[in-house]
C-alpha positions in Angstrom: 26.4 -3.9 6.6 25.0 -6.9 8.2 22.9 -9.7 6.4 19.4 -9.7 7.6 19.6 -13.4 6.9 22.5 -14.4 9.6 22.1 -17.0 11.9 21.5 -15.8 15.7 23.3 -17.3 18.2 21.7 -18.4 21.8 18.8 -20.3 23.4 15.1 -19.4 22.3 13.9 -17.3 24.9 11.0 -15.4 25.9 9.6 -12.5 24.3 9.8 -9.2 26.5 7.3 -6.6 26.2 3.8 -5.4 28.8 0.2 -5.2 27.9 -0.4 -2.9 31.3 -3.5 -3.5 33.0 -6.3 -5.0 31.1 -8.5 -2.1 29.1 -6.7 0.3 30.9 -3.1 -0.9 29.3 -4.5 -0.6 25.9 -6.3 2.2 26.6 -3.4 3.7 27.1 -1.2 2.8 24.6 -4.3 3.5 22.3 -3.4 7.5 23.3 0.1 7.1 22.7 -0.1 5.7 19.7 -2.2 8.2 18.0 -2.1 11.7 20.1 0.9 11.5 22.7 3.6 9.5 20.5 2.7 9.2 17.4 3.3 5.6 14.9 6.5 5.2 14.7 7.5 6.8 17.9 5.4 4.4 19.4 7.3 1.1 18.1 10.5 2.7 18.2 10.3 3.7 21.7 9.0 0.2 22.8 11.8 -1.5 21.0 14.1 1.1 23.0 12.6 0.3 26.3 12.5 -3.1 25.9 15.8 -4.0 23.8 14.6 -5.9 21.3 13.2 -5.6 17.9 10.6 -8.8 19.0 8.4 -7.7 21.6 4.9 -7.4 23.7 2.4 -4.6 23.1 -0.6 -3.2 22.4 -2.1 -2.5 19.2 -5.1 -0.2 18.4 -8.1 0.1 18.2 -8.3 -2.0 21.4 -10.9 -1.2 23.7 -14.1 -1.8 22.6 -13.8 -2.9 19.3 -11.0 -5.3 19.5 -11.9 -8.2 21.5 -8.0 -8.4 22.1 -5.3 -5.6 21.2 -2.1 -8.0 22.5 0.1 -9.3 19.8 4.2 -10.1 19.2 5.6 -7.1 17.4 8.5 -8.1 15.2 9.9 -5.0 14.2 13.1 -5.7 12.4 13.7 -7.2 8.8 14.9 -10.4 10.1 11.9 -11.3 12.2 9.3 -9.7 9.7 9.4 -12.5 7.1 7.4 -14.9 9.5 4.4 -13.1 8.6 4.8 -14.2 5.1 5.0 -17.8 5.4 1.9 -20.0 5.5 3.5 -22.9 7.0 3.9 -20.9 10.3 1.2 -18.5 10.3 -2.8 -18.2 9.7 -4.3 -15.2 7.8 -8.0 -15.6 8.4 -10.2 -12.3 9.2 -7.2 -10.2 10.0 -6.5 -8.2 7.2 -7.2 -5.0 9.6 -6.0 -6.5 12.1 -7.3 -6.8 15.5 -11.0 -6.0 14.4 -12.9 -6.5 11.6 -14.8 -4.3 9.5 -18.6 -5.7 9.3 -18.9 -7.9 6.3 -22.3 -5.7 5.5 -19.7 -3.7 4.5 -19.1 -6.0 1.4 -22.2 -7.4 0.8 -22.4 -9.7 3.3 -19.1 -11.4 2.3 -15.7 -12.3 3.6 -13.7 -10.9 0.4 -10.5 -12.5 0.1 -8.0 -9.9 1.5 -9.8 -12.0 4.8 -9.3 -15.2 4.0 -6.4 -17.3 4.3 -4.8 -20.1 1.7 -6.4 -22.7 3.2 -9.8 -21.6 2.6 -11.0 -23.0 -1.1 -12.8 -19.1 -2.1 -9.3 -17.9 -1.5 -7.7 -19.1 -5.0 -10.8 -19.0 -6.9 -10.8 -15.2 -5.8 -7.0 -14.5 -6.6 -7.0 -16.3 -9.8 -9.8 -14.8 -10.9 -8.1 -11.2 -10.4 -4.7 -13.1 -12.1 -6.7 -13.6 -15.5 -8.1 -9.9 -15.5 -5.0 -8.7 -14.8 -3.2 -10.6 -17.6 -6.9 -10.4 -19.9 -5.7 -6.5 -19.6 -2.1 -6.4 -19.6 -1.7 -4.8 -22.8 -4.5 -1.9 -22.1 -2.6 -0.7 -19.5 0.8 2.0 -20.5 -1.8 3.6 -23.2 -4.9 4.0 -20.7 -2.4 5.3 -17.9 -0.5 7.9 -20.3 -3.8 9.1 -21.8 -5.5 9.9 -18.1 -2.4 11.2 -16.3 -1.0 13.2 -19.4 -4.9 15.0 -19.1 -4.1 14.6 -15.1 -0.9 16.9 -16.1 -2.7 19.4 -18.2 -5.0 20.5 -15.4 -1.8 21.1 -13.3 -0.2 23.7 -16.2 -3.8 25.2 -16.2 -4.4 25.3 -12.4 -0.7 26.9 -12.4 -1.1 29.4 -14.3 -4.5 30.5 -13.2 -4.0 30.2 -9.7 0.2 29.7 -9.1 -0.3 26.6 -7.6 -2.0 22.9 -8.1 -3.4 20.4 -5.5 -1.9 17.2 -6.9 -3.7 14.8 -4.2 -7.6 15.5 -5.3 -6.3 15.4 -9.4 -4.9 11.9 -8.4 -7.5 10.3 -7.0 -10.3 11.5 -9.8 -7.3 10.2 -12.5 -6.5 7.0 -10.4 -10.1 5.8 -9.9 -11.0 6.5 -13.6 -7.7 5.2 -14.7 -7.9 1.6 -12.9 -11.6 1.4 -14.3 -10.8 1.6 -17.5 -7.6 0.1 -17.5 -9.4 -3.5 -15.9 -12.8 -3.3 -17.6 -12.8 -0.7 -20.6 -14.8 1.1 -18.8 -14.2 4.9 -17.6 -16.6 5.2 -13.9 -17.0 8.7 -14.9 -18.6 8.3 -18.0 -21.2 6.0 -16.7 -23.9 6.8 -13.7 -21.3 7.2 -11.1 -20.1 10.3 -13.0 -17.9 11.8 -11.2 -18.5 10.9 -7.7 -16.8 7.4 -7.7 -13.6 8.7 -5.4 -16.2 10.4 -2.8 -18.4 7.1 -2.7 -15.0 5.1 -2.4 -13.0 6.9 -0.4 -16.4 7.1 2.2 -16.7 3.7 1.7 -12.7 2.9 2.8 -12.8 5.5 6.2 -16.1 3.5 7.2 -13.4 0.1 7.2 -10.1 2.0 8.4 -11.5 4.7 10.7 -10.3 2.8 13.7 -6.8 3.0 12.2 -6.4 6.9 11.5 -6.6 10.0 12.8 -8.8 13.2 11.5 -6.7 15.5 13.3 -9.7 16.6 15.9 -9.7 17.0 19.4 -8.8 13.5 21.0 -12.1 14.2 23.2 -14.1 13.7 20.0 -12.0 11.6 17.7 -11.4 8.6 20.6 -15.5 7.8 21.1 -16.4 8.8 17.5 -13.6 6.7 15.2 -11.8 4.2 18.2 -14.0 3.0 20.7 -17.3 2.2 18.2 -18.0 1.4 14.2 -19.5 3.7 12.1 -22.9 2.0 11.6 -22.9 0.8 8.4 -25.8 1.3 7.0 -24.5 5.4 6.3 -23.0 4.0 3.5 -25.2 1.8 2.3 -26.7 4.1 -0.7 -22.8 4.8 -1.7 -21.8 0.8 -1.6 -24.9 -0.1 -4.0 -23.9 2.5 -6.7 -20.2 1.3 -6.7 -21.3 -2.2 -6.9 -24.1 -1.2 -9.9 -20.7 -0.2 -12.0 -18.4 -3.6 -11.0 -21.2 -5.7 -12.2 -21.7 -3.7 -15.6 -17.9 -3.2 -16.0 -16.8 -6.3 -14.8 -19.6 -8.6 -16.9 -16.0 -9.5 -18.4 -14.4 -11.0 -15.9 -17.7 -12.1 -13.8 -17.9 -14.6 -17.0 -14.5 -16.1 -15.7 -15.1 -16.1 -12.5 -18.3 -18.0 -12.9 -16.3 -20.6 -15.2 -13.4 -20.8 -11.9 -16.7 -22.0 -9.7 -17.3 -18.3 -8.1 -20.6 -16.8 -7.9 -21.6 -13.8 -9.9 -22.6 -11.9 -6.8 -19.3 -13.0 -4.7 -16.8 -12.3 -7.8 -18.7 -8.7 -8.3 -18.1 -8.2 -4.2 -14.9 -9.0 -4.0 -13.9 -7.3 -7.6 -14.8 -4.4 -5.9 -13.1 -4.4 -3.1 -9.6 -5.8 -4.9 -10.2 -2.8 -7.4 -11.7 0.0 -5.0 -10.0 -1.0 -1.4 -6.7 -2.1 -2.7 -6.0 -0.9 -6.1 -7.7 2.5 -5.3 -6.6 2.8 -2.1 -3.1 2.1 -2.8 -2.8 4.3 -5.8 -4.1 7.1 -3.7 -1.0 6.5 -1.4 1.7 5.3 -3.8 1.6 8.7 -6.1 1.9 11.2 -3.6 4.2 10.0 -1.6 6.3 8.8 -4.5 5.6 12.7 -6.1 7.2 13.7 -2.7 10.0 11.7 -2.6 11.2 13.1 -6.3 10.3 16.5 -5.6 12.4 16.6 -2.7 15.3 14.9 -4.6 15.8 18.1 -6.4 16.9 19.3 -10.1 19.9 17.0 -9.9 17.9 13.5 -9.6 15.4 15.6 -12.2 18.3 15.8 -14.7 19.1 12.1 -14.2 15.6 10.7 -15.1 15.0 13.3 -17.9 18.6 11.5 -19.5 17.6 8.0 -18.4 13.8 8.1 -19.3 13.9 10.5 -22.9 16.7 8.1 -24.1 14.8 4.9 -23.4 12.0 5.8 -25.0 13.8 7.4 -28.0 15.6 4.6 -28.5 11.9 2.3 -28.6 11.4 4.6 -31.7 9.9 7.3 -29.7 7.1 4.6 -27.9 6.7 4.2 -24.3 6.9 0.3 -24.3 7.1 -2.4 -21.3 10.9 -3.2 -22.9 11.7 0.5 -22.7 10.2 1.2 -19.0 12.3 -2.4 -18.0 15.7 -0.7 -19.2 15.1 2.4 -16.9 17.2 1.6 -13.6 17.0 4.9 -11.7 13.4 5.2 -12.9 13.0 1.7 -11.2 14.7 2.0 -8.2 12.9 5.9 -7.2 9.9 3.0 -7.1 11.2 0.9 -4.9 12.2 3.3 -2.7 9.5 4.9 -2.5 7.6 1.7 -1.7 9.9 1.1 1.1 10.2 4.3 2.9 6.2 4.7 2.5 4.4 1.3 1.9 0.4 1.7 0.9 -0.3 -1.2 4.1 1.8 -0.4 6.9 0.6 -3.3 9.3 1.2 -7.0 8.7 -1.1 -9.6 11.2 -0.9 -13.5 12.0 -1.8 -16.0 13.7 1.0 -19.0 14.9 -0.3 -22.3 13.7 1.9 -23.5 15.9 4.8 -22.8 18.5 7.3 -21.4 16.7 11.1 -19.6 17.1 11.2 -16.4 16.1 14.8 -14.7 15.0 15.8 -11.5 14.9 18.9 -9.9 14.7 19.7 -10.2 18.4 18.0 -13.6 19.5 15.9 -16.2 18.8 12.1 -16.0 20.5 9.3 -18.3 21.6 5.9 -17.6 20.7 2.8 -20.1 21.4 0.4 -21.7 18.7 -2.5 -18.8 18.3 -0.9 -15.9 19.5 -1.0 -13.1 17.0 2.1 -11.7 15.2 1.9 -8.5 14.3 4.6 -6.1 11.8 4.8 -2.6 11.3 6.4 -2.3 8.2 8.2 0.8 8.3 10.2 -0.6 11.4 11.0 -3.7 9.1 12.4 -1.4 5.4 14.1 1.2 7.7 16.1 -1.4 9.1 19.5 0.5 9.5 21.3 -3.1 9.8 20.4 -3.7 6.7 20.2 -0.6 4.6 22.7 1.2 6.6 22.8 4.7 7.7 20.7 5.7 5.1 18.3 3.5 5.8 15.3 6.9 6.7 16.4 8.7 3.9 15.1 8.7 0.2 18.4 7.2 -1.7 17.0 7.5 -5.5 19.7 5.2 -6.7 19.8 2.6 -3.8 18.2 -0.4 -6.0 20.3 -0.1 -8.8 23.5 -2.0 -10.2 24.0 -5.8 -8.8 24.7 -4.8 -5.4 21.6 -2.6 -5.3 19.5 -5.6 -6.5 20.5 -8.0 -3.6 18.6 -5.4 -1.3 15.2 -5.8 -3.0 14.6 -9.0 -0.7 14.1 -6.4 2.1 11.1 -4.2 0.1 8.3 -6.0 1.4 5.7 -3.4 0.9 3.3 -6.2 -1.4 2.9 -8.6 2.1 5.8 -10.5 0.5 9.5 -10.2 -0.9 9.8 -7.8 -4.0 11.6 -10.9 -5.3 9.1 -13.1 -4.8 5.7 -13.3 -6.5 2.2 -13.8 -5.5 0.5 -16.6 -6.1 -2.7 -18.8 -5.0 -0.8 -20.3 -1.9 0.3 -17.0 -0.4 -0.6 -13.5 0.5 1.0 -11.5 -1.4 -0.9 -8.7 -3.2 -2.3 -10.0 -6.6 -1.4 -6.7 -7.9 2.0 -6.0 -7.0 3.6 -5.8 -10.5 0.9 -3.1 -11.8 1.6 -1.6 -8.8 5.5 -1.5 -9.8 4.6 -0.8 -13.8 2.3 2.5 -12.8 4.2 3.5 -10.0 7.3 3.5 -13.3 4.8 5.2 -15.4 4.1 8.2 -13.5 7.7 9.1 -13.2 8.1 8.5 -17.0 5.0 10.7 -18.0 6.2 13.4 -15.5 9.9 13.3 -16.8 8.7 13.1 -20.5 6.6 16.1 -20.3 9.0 18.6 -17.9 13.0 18.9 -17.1 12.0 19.6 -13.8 9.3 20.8 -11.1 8.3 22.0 -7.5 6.4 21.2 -4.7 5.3 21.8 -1.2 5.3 18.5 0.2 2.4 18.3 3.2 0.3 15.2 5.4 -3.1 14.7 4.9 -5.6 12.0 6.2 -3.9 8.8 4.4 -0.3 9.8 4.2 1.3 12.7 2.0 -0.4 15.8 0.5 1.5 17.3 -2.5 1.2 20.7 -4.4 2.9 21.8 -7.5 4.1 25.2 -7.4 5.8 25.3 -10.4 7.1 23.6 -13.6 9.5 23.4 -16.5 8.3 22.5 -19.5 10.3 20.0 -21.6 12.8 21.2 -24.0 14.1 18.2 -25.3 13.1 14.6 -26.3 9.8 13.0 -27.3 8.2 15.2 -24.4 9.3 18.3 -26.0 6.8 18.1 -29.0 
């Protein structure tokens, strides 16, 4: 198996690729991308067409919300790293992408998932979200075991009422609850929002990513209705207020330090919400069902293998779920990262060139001018067969582990960065990413503490995979047995 890091051989040379005709090009590949092709037929097949992994197209919405769809695609692991380095590429207002959602969307703000390094709000922002994560770090395996083992309970009793459990709408009551009172103490439920957080949020995401999806409706009313306009804003105006009324009574917290790191209430509160709702949120509503997928497809044998791993960690911290116990849990670790790299939360990557630059790849070396965009499709990148073989579409539950397994975490770059790396002030990379990794560990240990095994039918729904339990088996061993 090929390094993704070797040298390429040759001259710089242009990239190849087509935008078509103006409009009617994107148009075009608009329809193929979502109805006619599908995602990641659509890359694939360009780099097919085209020979090469770094290449011209399209990219929705286009037409006539993007004022321009044209980017360089770099579609292999080699060449996808570009997008993570500051020195080569600008990060401002493109967190969507080609458009951009209207900032009365957030209060009138550019929240920091749209600005770039450079920009001063930018690292009061992300160090403000460091010290709340690290204010809370110790709040966070018994809030997440108390909501997901309740999370669990309605499963048993939805099972054996009705023979079957819809795991998605469980998760993302239990998720949005969960990360509320895991940050701020504070449960959303049990305040004015009651229980209508996750329809206010997940409203309030479709009104920013609608140009992005697909509801499954007739492409005669889907293309003028979610990919040729916005939704006006102001629909969702009544929803975006009574999230915010909860971020600035939860957050009062970490508002105070954000005030003391030269933020304003009002910004800190906007953006808070958006790092807690659109990212945290949003990603845990992704991450657990696809990563429940991914283990419920692995079958009784992985089941067996985590029960063993996960019971005997645990029994060994005296029966306690601890950070030191979760860290000793290899397999448990590795599902995680594979998970994260078959299925990342974010699936597109933009930038602008600050300057002319040479892009490599595994096959050449390519020229690309100062302001074009750079654009990744991730899945292209963490499927790279070069670099995780044969395998490299399959769920491999063990790929991660032992040293050889560990030199392959360079190539999960789900966080907009290397897993080895970490985020910081200076870069991009998801403020988040190691509560991301810790919970995303913490489901598979409350699942595998509480049964031997379990089934699923495994299902897509609007933001990636749907999953319900059919049946489980309780534990009959180990501290889940009690």
């Amino acid at each position: 198996m090929a390094s993704a890091d070797q040298g390429s051989s040759g001259a710089p040379k242009p990239v190849p690729g087509s935008y078509g005709l103006p409009v009617i090009g994107a148009v075009r590949d608009r329809l193929d991308f979502y109805y006619f092709q599908g995602q990641d037929k659509y890359f694939e097949s360009r780099v097919e067409r085209y020979g090469s992994t770094v290449v011209r197209i399209n990219v929705p919405p286009g037409p006539f919300m993007a004022k321009d769809p044209r980017v360089v695609a770099v579609l292999d692991a080699k060449s996808f790293p570009v997008l993570f380095d500051m020195d080569k590429v600008e990060k401002k207002n493109l967190f969507t992408g080609t458009y951009m959602p209207s900032t009365s969307l957030t209060g009138g703000y550019r929240v920091c998932s749209y600005l770039d390094p450079s920009e001063p709000t930018h690292g009061k922002v992300k160090q403000m979200l460091f010290n709340l994560l690290l204010s809370r770090k110790d709040e966070v395996i018994p809030t997440f075991r108390s909501n997901f083992s309740a999370l669990l309970a309605t499963v048993e009793s939805e099972l054996a009422k009705a023979g079957k459990a819809e795991f998605n709408k469980l998760n993302d009551a239990t998720s949005f609850d969960f990360i509320g009172e895991a940050y701020f103490g504070v449960r959303p439920s049990s305040t004015d929002l009651g229980t209508g957080g996750p329809t206010k949020a997940a409203k309030w995401l479709i009104w920013q990513l609608h140009p992005l999806v697909t509801l499954g409706l007739p492409m005669i009313l889907e293309e003028p209705l979610l990919h040729t306009f916005h939704l006006p804003p102001f629909l969702v105006k009544g929803d975006y207020k009574a999230l915010y009324k909860y971020y600035s009574a939860a957050g009062k917290q970490a508002l105070d330090m954000a005030e003391g790191l030269g933020l304003s209430r009002e910004e800190a509160c906007h953006n808070l919400l958006f790092a807690t709702t659109f990212n945290s949120y949003g990603g845990l509503k992704v991450l657990f069902p696809g990563l429940l997928a991914n283990i419920a497809n692995g079958g009784e044998k992985l089941h067996q293998k985590l029960v063993a791993e996960i019971r005997g960690a645990v029994a060994e911290a005296g029966g306690k779920v601890t950070l030191g116990a979760v860290e000793k849990m290899e397999l448990t670790k590795s599902v995680v990262w594979e998970s994260l790299r078959l299925d990342p939360p974010v699936k597109f990557q933009y930038g602008h060139a600050k300057k002319d630059l040479e892009i490599a790849s595994h096959d050449g070396v390519f020229q690309v001018k100062k302001g074009e965009m750079l654009f990744g499709y991730q899945p292209c990148a963490t499927k790279d067969p070069r670099v995780f073989g044969a395998t490299a579409r399959e769920f491999v539950p063990d790929r991660f582990v032992g040293e050889e397994g560990s030199k392959l975490l360079q190539y999960v770059y789900w966080s907009n960065g290397r897993e080895t790396e970490s985020p910081s002030v200076g870069n991009k990379q998801c403020p988040g990413k190691n509560f991301v990794v810790l919970v995303g560990r913490l489901f598979v240990v409350e699942l595998f503490l509480r049964y031997d095994t379990f089934t699923a039918n495994v299902g897509t729904e609007l933001l990636g995979t749907g999953v319900v339990f059919t049946g489980v088996t309780k534990a009959t061993s180990g501290p889940g047995s009690e």
